[in-house]
DRENLO-333113 format. One record per residue (C-alpha): residue number from 1; x, y, z. Coordinates in steps of 0.001 Angstrom, whole numbers, plus 500000, padded with zeros to 6 digits. Layout:
REM DRENLO-333113
+------+--------+--------+--------+
| dose |     px |     py |     pz |
+------+--------+--------+--------+
|  NUM |      X |      Y |      Z |
...
+------+--------+--------+--------+
END
This chain:
REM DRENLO-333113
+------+--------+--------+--------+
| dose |     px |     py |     pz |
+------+--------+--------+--------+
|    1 | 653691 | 813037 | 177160 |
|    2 | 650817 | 814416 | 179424 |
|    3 | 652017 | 816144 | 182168 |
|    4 | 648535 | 815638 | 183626 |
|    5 | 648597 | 811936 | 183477 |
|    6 | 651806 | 811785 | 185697 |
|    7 | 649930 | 813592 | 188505 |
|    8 | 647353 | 811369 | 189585 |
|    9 | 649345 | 810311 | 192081 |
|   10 | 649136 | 813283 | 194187 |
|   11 | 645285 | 812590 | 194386 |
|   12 | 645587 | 809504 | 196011 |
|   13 | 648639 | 810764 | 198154 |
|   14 | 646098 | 813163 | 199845 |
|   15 | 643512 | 810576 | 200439 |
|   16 | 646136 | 808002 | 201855 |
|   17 | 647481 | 810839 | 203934 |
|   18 | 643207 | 811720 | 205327 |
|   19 | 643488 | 807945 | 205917 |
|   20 | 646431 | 808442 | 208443 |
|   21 | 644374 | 811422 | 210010 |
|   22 | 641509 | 809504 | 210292 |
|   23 | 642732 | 806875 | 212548 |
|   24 | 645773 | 808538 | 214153 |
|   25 | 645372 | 808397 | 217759 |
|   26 | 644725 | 811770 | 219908 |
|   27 | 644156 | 812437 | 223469 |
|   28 | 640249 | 810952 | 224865 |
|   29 | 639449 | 815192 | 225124 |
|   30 | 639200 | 815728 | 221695 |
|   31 | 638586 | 812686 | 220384 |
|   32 | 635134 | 813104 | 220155 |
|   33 | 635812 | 816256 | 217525 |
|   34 | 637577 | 814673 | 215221 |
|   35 | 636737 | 815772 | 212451 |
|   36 | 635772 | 813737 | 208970 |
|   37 | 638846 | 813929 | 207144 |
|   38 | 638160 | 811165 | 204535 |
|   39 | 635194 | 812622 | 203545 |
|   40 | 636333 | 816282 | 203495 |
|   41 | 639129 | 815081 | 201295 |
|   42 | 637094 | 812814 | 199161 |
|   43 | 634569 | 815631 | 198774 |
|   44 | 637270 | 818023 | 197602 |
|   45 | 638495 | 815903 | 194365 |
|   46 | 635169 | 814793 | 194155 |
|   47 | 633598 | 818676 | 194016 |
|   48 | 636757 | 819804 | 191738 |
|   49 | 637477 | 817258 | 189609 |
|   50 | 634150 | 814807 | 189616 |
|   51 | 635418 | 812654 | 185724 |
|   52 | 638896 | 811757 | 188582 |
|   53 | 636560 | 809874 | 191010 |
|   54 | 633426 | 808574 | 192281 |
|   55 | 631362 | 806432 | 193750 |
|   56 | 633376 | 803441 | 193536 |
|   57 | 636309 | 805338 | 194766 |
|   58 | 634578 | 806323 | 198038 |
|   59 | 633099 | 803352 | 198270 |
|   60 | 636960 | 801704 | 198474 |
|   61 | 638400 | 804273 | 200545 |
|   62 | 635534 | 804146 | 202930 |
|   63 | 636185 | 799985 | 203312 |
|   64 | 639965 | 800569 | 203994 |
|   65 | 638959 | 803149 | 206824 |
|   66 | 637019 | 800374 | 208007 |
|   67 | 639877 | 798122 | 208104 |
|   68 | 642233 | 800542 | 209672 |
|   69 | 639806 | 801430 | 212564 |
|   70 | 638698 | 797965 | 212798 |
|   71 | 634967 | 798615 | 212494 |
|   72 | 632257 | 796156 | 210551 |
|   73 | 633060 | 796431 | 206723 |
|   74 | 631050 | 798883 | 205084 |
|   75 | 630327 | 800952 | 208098 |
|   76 | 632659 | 803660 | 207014 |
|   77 | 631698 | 802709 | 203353 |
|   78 | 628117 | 803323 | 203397 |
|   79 | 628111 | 806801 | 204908 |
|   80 | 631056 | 807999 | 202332 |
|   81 | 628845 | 806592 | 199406 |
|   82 | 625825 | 808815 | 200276 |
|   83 | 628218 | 811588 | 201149 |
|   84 | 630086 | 811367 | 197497 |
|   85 | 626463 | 810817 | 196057 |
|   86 | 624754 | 813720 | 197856 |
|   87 | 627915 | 815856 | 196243 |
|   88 | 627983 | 814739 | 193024 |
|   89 | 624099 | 815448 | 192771 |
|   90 | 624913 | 819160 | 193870 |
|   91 | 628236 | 819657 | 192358 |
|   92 | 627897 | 822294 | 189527 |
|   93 | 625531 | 824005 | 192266 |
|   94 | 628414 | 823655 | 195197 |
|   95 | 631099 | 824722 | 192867 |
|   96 | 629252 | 828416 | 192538 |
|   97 | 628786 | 829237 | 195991 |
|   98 | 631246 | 830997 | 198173 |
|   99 | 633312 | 828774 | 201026 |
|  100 | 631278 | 829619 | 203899 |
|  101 | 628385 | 828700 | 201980 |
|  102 | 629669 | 825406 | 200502 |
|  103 | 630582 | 824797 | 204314 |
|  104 | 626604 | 825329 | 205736 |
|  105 | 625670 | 822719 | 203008 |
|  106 | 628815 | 820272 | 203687 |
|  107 | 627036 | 820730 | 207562 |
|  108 | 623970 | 819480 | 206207 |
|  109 | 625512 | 816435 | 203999 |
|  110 | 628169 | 815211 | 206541 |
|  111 | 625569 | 815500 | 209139 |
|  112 | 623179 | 812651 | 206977 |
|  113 | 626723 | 810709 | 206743 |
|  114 | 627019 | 810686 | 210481 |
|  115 | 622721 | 809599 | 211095 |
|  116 | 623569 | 806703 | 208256 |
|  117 | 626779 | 805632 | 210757 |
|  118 | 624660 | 806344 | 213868 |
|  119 | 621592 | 803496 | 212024 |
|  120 | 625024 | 801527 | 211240 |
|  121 | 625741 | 801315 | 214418 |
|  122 | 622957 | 800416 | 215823 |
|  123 | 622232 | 797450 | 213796 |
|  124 | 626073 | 796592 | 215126 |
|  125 | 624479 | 796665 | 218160 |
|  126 | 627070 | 799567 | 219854 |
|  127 | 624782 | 802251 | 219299 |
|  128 | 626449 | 805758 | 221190 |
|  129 | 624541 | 806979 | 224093 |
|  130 | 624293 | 810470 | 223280 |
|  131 | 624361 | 812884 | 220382 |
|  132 | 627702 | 813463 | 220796 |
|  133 | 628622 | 811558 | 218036 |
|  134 | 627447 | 814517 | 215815 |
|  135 | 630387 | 816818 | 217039 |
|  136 | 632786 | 816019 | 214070 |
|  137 | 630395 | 817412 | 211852 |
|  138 | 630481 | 821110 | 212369 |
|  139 | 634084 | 820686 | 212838 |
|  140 | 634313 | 819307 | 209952 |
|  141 | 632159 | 822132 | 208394 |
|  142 | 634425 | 824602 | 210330 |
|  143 | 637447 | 823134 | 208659 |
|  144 | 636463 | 823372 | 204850 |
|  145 | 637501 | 826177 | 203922 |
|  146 | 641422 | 825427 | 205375 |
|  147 | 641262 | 822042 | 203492 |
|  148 | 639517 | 823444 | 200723 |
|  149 | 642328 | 826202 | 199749 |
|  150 | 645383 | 823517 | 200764 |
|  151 | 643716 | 821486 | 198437 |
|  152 | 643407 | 823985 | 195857 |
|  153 | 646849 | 825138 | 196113 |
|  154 | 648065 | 822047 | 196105 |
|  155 | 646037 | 821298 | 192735 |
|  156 | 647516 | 824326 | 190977 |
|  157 | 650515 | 823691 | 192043 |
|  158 | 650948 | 819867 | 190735 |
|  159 | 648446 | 821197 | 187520 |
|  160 | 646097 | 818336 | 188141 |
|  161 | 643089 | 818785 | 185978 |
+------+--------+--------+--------+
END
């Protein structure tokens, strides 16, 4: 028996548990910063193990964070999709560089995510008032390298390859 066949599991357990941290409430004062967790986490498996996942994956996830935060299906979909795309694209480049500069590039990417959820919302018709709603974007670039390395360790440790 494959050990590494038994240890999908732990994949998904990550994403389901950047679900939860994507919609779990927080106080208004940081609201505003939280950071992309989905994607960081989808970006992870997706930069480390790309034959595991991939477009059709994000595309899923991204339409169940729509459902859990209630917003128009696809909204959280669409964004993801070019986000996994964008990565894939780069991957065997991303894998080479160093953290802080896989994080400056992540800045870049996540940042297009958050102008295709900006035009989203807009054609909603709630578009936000200010550029605030770029904030979660170098936090999220901030945060890489901490989800990057809990990821990893958490990859050795279950063997997933």
């Amino acid at each position: 028996m494959n050990p590494r066949a038994n240890n999908g599991w732990v994949i998904w357990v990550t994403l389901l548990f950047a679900l939860v941290l994507s919609v779990a409430p927080l106080p208004d004062s940081i609201e505003l910063g939280r950071p992309l967790w989905l994607a960081l986490f989808v970006v992870y498996w997706v930069l480390t193990l790309p034959h595991r996942g991939g477009l059709g994956a994000a595309f899923a996830l991204g339409l169940m964070l729509d459902v859990l935060s209630g917003t128009l299906f696809g909204q959280n979909g669409l964004p993801l999709l070019l986000i996994v795309f964008l990565v894939l694209s780069l991957q065997q480049r991303l894998r080479m560089f160093p953290l802080w500069q896989q994080s400056m590039v992540l800045l870049i990417i996540l940042g297009l995510g958050q102008l295709v959820q900006l035009w989203l919302n807009t054609l909603a018709g709630n578009r936000p008032p200010t550029l605030l709603f770029l904030v979660p974007v170098p936090v999220s670039a901030l945060l890489w390298p901490w989800v990057f390395i809990s990821l990893q360790w958490l990859r050795r440790r279950f063997q997933i390859y």
